[in-house]
N, C-alpha and C positions, 0 to 999 in steps of 0.2 A: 580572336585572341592571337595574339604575336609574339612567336617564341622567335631568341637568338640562333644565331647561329652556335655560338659556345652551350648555349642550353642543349640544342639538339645534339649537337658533338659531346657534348659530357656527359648526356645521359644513354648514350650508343658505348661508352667505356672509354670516351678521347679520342685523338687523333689516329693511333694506330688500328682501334677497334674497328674507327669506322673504313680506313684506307684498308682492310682486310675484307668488313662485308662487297665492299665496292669495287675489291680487287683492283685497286688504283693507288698509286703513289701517294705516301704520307705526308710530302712537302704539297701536293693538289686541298689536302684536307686544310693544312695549315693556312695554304692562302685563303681559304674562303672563313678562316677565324681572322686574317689580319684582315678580309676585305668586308667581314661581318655580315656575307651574305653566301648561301650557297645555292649553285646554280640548282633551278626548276627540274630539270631530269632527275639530277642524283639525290635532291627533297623527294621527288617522287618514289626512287629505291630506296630511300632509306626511311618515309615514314611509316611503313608497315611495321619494322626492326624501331622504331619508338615510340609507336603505339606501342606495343610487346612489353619491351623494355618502363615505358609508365604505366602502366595500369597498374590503378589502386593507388597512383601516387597522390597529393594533394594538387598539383596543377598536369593533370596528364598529356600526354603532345597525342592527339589523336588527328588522323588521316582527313577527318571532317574537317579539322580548323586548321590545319594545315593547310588545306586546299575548296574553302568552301563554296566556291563559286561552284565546283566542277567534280566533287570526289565521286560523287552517283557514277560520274561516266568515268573516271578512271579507276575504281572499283565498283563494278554493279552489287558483287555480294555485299557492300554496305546497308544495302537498300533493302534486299532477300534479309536481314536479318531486322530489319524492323518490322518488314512486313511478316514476318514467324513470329516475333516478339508480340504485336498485334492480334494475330487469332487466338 
């Protein structure tokens, strides 16, 4: 599932919410709405904060689908929590 760039950013509280988690300048947030893609690193810091931020929503932005090739190895505790969910 393929969320926007603007998705991700309005559900973090906008442009300045997120340029505060990221401690980075708010015209950096903006270009990645006018270029409708935000760089791989900083999707990385910020899908934790919207995972968070959806849960419980009707289409929530989780760290899986965010990153599904690869999220095990850039969060292992993803995987600790299926396999507790399991026993």
């Amino acid at each position: 599932m393929n969320f926007t760039a603007k998705e991700i950013i309005s559900s973090l509280g906008g442009v300045a919410a997120v340029s505060r988690i990221l401690n980075i300048k708010m015209q950096s947030v903006s270009e990645w709405l006018k270029n409708e893609r935000i760089p791989e690193g900083r999707l990385a810091r910020l899908a934790p904060f919207a995972e968070k931020a959806t849960a419980g929503k009707e289409r929530p932005i989780t760290r899986k689908k965010l990153f599904p090739e690869d999220y095990l190895s850039r969060w292992p505790e993803l995987g600790e929590r299926n396999t507790k969910k399991n026993s």
